[in-house]
TIROKE-914245 format. One record per residue (C-alpha): residue in three letters; chain; x, y, z. Coordinates in steps of 0.5 Angstrom, whole numbers. Example, Ala and Ser with C-alpha at 12.3 -4.5 7.8 and 13.67 -1.06 7.14 Angstrom:
<marpas>
    r  c      u      v      w
  ALA  A     25     -9     16
  SER  A     27     -2     14
</marpas>
This chain:
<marpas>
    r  c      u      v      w
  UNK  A      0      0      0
  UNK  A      3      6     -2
  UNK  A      1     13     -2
  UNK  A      8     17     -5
  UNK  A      6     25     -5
  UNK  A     11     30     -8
  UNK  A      7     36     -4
  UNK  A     10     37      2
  UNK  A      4     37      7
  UNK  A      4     37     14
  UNK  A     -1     37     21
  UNK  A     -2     40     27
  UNK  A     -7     34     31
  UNK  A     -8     36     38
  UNK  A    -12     33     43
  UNK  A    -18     37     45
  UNK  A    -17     37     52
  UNK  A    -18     44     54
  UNK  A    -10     48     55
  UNK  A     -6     49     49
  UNK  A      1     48     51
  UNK  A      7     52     48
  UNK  A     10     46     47
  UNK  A      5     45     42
  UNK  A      4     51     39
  UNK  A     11     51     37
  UNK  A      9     44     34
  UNK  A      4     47     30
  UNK  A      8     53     28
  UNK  A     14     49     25
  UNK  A      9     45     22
  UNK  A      6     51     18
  UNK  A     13     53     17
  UNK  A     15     48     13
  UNK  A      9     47      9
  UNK  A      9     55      8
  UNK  A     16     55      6
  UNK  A     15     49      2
  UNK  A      8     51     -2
  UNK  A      5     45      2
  UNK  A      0     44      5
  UNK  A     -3     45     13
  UNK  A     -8     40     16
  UNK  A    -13     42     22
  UNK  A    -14     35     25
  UNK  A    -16     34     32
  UNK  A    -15     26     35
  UNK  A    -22     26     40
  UNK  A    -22     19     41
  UNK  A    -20     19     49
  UNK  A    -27     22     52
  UNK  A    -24     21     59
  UNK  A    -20     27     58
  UNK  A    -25     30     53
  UNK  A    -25     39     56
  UNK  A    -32     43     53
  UNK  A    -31     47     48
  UNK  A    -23     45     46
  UNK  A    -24     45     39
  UNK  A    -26     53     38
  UNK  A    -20     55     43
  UNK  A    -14     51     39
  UNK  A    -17     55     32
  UNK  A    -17     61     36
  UNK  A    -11     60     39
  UNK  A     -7     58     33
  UNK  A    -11     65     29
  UNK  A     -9     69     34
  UNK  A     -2     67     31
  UNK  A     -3     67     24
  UNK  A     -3     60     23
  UNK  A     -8     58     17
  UNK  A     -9     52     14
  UNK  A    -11     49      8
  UNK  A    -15     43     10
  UNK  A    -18     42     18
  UNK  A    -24     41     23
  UNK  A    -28     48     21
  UNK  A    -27     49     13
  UNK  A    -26     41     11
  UNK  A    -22     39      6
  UNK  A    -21     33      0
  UNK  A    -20     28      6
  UNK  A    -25     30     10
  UNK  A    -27     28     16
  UNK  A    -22     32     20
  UNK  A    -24     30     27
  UNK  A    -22     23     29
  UNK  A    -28     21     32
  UNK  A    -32     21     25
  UNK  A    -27     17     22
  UNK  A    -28     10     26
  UNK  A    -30      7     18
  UNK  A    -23      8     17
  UNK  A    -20      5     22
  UNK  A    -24     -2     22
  UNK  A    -22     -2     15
  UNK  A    -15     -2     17
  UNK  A    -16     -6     23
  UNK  A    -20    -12     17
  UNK  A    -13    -12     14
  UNK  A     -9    -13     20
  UNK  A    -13    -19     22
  UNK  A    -13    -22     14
  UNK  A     -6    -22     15
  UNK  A     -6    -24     22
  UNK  A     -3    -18     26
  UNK  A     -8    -17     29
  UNK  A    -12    -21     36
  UNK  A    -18    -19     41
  UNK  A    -15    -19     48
  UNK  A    -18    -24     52
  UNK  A    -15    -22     58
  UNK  A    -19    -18     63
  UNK  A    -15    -12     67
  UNK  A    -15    -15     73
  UNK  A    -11    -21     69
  UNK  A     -6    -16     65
  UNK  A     -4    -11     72
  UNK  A     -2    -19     74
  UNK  A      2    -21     69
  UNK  A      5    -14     70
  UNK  A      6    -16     77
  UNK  A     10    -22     76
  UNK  A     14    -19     72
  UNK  A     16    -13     76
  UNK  A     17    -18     82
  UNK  A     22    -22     77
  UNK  A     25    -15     76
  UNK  A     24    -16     68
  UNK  A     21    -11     63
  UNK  A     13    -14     62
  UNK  A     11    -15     56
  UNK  A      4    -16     54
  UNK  A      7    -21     47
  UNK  A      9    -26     52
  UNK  A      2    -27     54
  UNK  A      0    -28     47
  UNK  A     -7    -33     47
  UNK  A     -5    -40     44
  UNK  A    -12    -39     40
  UNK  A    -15    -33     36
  UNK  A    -21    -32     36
  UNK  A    -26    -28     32
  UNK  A    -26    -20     33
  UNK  A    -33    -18     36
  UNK  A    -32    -10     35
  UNK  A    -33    -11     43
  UNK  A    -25    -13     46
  UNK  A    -20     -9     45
  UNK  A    -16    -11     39
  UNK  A     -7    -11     39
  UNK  A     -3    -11     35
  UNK  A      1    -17     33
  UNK  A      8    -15     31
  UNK  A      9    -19     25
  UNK  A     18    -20     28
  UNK  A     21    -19     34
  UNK  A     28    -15     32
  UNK  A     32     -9     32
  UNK  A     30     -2     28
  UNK  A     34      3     26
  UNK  A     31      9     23
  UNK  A     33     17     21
  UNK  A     30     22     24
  UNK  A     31     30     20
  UNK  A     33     32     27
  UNK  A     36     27     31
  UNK  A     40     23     26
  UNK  A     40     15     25
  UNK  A     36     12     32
  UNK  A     36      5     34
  UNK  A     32      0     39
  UNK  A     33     -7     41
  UNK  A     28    -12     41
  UNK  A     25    -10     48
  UNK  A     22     -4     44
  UNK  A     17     -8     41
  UNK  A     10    -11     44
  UNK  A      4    -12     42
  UNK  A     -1     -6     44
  UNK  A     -8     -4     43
  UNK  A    -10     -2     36
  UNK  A    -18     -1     38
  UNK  A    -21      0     45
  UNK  A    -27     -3     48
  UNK  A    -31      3     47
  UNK  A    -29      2     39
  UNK  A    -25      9     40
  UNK  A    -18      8     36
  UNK  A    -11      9     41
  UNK  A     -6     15     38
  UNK  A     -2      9     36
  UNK  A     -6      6     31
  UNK  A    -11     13     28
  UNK  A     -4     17     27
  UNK  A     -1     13     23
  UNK  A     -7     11     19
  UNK  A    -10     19     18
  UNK  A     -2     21     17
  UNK  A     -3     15     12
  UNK  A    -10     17      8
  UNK  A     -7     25      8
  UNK  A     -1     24      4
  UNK  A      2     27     10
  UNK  A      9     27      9
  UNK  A     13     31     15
  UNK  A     11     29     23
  UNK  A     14     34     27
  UNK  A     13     31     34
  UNK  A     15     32     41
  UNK  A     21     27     44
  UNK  A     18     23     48
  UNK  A     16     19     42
  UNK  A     21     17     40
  UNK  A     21     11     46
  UNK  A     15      9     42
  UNK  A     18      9     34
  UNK  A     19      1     33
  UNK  A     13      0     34
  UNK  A     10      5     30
  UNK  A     15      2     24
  UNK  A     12     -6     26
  UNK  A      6     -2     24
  UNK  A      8      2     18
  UNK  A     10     -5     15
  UNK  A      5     -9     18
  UNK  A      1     -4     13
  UNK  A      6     -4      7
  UNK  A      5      3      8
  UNK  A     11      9      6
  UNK  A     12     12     13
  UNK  A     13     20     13
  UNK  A     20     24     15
  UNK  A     20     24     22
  UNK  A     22     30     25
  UNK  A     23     30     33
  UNK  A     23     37     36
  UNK  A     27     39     42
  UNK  A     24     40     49
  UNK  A     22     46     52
  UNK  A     25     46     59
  UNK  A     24     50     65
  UNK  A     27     57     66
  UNK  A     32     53     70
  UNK  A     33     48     64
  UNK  A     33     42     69
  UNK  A     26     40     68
  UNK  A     21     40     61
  UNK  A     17     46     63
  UNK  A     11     46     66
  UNK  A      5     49     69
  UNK  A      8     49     76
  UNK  A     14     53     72
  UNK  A     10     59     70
  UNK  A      6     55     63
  UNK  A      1     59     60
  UNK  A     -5     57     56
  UNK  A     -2     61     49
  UNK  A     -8     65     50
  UNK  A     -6     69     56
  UNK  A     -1     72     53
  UNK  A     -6     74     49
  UNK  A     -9     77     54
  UNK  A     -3     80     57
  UNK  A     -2     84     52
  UNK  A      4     80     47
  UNK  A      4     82     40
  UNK  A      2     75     36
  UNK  A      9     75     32
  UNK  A     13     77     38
  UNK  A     10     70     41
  UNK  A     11     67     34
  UNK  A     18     69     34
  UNK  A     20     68     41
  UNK  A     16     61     40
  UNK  A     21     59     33
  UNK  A     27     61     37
  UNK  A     25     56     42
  UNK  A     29     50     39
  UNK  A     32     54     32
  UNK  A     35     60     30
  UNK  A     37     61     22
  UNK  A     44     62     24
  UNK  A     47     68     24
  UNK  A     45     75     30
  UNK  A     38     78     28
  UNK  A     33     76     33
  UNK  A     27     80     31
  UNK  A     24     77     26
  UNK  A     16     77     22
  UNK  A     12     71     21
  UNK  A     15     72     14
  UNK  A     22     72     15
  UNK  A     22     66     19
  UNK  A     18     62     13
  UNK  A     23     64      9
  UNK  A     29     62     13
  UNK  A     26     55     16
  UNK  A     30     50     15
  UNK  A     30     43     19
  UNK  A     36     42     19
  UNK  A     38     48     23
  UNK  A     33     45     29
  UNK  A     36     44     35
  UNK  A     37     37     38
  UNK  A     39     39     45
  UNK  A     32     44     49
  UNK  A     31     50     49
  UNK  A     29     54     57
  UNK  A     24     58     57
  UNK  A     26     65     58
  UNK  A     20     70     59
  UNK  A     24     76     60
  UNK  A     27     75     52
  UNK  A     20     75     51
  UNK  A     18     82     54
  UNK  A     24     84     50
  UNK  A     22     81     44
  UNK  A     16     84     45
  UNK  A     18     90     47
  UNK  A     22     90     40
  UNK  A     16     88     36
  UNK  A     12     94     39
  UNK  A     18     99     37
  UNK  A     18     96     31
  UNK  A     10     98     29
  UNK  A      8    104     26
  UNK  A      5    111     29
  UNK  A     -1    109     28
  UNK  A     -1    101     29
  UNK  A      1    104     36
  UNK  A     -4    109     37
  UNK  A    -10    104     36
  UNK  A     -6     98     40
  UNK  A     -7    103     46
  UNK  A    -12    107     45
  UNK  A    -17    101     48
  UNK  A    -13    101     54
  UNK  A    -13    109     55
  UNK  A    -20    111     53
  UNK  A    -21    117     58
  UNK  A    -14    120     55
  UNK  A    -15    125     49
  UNK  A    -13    123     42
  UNK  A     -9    129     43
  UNK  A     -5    127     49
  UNK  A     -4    120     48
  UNK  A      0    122     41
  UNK  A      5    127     45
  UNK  A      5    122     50
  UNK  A      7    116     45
  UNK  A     14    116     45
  UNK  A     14    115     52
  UNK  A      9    110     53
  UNK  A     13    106     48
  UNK  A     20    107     52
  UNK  A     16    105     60
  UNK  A     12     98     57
  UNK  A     13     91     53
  UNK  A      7     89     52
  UNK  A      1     93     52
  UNK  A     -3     90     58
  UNK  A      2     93     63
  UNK  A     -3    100     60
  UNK  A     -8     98     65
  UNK  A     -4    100     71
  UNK  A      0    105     68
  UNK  A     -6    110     66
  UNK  A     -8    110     73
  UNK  A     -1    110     77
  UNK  A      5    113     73
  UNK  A      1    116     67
  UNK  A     -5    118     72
  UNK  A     -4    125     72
  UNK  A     -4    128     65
  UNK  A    -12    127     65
  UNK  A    -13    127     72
  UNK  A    -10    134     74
  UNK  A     -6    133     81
  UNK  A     -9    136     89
  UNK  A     -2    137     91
  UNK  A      0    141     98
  UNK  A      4    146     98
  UNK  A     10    144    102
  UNK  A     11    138     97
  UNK  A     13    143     92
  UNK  A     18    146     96
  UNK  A     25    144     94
  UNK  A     30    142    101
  UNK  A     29    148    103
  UNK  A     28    154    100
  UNK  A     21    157    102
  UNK  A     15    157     99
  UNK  A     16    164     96
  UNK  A     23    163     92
  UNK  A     18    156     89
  UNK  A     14    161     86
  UNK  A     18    165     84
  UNK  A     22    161     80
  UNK  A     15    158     77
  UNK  A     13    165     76
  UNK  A     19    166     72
  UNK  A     18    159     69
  UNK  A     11    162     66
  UNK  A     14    167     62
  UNK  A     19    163     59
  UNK  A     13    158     57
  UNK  A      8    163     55
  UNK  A     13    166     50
  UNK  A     16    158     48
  UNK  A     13    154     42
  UNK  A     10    147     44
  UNK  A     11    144     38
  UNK  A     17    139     41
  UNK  A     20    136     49
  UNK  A     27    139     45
  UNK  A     24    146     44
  UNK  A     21    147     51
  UNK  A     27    144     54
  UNK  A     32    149     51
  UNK  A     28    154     53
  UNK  A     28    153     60
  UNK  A     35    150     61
  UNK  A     39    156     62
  UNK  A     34    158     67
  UNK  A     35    152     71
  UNK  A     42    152     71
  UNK  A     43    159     72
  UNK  A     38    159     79
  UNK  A     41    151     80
  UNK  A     37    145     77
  UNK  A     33    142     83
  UNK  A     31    149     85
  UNK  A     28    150     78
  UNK  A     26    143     75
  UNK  A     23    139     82
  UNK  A     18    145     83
  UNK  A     15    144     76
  UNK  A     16    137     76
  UNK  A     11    136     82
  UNK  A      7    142     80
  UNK  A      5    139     75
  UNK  A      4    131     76
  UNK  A      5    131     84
  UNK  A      9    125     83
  UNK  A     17    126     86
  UNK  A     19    121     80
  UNK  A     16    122     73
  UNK  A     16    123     66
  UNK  A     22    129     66
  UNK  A     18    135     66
  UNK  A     20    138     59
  UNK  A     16    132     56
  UNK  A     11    133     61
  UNK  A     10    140     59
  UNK  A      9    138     52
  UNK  A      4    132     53
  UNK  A     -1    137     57
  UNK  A      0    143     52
  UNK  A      1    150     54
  UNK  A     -5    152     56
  UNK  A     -6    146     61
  UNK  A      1    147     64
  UNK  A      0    154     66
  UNK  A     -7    152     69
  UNK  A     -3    148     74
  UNK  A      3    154     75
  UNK  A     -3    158     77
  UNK  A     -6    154     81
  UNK  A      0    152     86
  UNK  A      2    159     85
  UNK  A     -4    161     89
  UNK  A     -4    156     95
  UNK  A      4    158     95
  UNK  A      2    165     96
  UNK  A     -4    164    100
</marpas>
């Protein structure tokens, strides 16, 4: 049976058990990038056939998870394809078939054995301190499937396998790699280990990018694929994603997210795409930042790392950080302006400079309009005695803010530059805090903000001397 495709297709056929790891993520985004890259094609396929671990609503999540990346496809669960169907549960008929063939050819049994008697031949072997293996308790006669038992897999010759792996290199087991498994389960579901390989097979799937921990389960996919005369895809083998302490893979306890609380953080979908990428390759070289594009256009296997990759979220911020910068004026300002509704077009156009230097994701807005930002829409109730500077009196600050009146009624507020060489030769005639550190909290009431020059030019002219007025009022009075 062979099913040879010239295209290269990949897949991404999570299960819908509710939290997308960025491990998987990362599965699904070097699959489509090698598609891509390749003018392949990229399937949806969800493998649903574990109803135990089965979470509600799963299935839109991971297409709004992969969306919000910007990972399409062109085969999959919502928008169908030549080998629909593309949920696992939809295509027990494929499997039946498949299971036929492997009776026919005598590869495949009904297990006649109870699960009390399996967890005993467990047992035994455990106390003889020697591996269990189910095919050492194969039944001396087969009966006829029923469609009720669960159904193994015979594997047709106990050996060695040596297979190649596109990251890994030439990979080897022994014979104790091999046993007999289930192909189909009591309740007529399919096991990953069967349904994987027959919709990778019916799909002309010829990539399957994989995490690690499948590689101890290879020989007995390989005693499958010959069992079935079928052609095997390219295996390719990704690095694990550990912990920030690389000790460990990455976990929950270790500060993992489901992939769209990023989102909802504030990250930009291509800075968590290129930090995802990055995760276990790099295109050579030392650019860092990259579009979705530029990655595709560099992605090679053989530039996948071998060794696993630490989860830093602080290279994240940065990522992100740099991927805002990276935006346009306008991109920025409608990214913004949902999280500072109360604030003006007007201020928030002067202020976006500064907004851009304080923050790496734009969740971190929340918090900042009303702390730091907080004054430049909500003008500040200050006591006088605040905004005297160590010890000059209350009649020295207010003549240095009268003195700074005039310099600003007469300053052009087009630019900080502008406003700050008008005032910087008064301030370092009269002593820069006895000048700038009653501005300063005369305007914000905050002893650290925004240097005062960039506030003057965020609030305006008008706005600005409002404030002096009003301080100069409580200081004479």
């Amino acid at each position: 049976m062979q099913n040879i495709n010239t295209k290269i297709v990949t897949r991404f056929a999570p299960s819908p058990t509710g939290f997308m790891h960025v491990g998987g993520i990362r599965t699904a985004l070097y699959a489509w990038a090698w598609a891509r890259k390749n003018s392949g094609i990229f399937i949806l396929r969800i493998e649903d056939t574990d109803k135990s671990r089965e979470v509600e609503g799963s299935i839109p999540h991971i297409i709004e998870s992969l969306k919000w990346l910007g990972l399409t496809w062109d085969e999959g669960i919502d928008i169908g394809g030549p080998h629909a169907p593309y949920l696992q549960s939809e295509r027990i008929s494929s499997y039946q078939k498949y299971a036929k063939i492997l009776i026919e050819k005598g590869f495949a049994y009904p297990d006649p054995f109870t699960e009390e008697e399996v967890s005993a031949f467990r047992a035994t072997a455990e106390n003889e301190k020697r591996a269990f293996l189910y095919r050492e308790h194969r039944p001396a006669t087969i009966s006829v499937w029923d469609g009720k038992s669960p159904l193994r897999f015979k594997v047709p010759e106990i050996k060695s396998y040596k297979w190649n792996d596109a990251v890994r290199g030439e990979l080897t087991a022994g014979e104790e790699a091999l046993d007999d498994f289930i192909l189909i389960k009591s309740d007529g579901y399919p096991t990953y280990n069967f349904a994987h390989i027959i919709d990778d097979f019916e799909m002309g799937v010829t990539h399957v990018m994989r995490a690690d921990e499948f590689i101890a389960s290879t020989p007995k996919f390989l005693s499958l694929y010959e069992a079935l005369d079928i052609t095997r895809p390219i295996l390719v083998t990704l690095p694990p994603i550990l912990s920030p302490e690389g000790n460990k893979k990455l976990g929950k306890r270790d500060g993992a997210k489901d992939i769209l609380e990023y989102r909802n953080e504030g990250y930009l979908p291509e800075a968590m795409f290129n930090f995802l990428a990055f995760l276990g390759w790099n295109p050579g070289g030392e650019q860092e930042i990259m579009t979705p594009d530029e990655i595709c256009e560099h992605f090679s296997l053989d530039r996948i790392h071998k060794n696993g990759a630490m989860f830093n979220e602080e290279k994240l911020l940065w990522m992100n950080k740099e991927h805002i910068k990276r935006k346009s004026k306008e991109d920025q300002l409608a990214a913004i302006k949902p999280h500072m509704a109360e604030y003006s077009d007007d201020i928030l156009e002067r202020l976006l400079p500064t907004i851009i230097d304080r923050i790496n994701t734009y969740g971190e807005l929340d918090s900042l309009k009303n702390g730091e930002f907080g004054f430049f829409v909500n003008r500040p109730d200050i006591d006088k005695e605040r905004v005297l500077f160590k010890d000059d009196g209350a009649h020295l600050a207010a003549n240095h803010l009268n003195n700074i009146k005039k310099i600003l009624a007469d300053t052009d507020f087009s630019s900080v530059d502008i406003i700050k060489q008008a005032l910087m030769p008064y301030a370092e005639k009269e002593g820069k805090g006895n000048v700038l550190w009653p501005l300063r909290m005369t305007l914000s009431g905050q002893e650290k903000s925004v240097d005062p020059f960039t506030i003057c030019f965020v609030l305006g002219k008008a706005e600005t001397i409002v404030r002096i007025n009003e301080i100069n009022n409580k200081l004479d009075s």
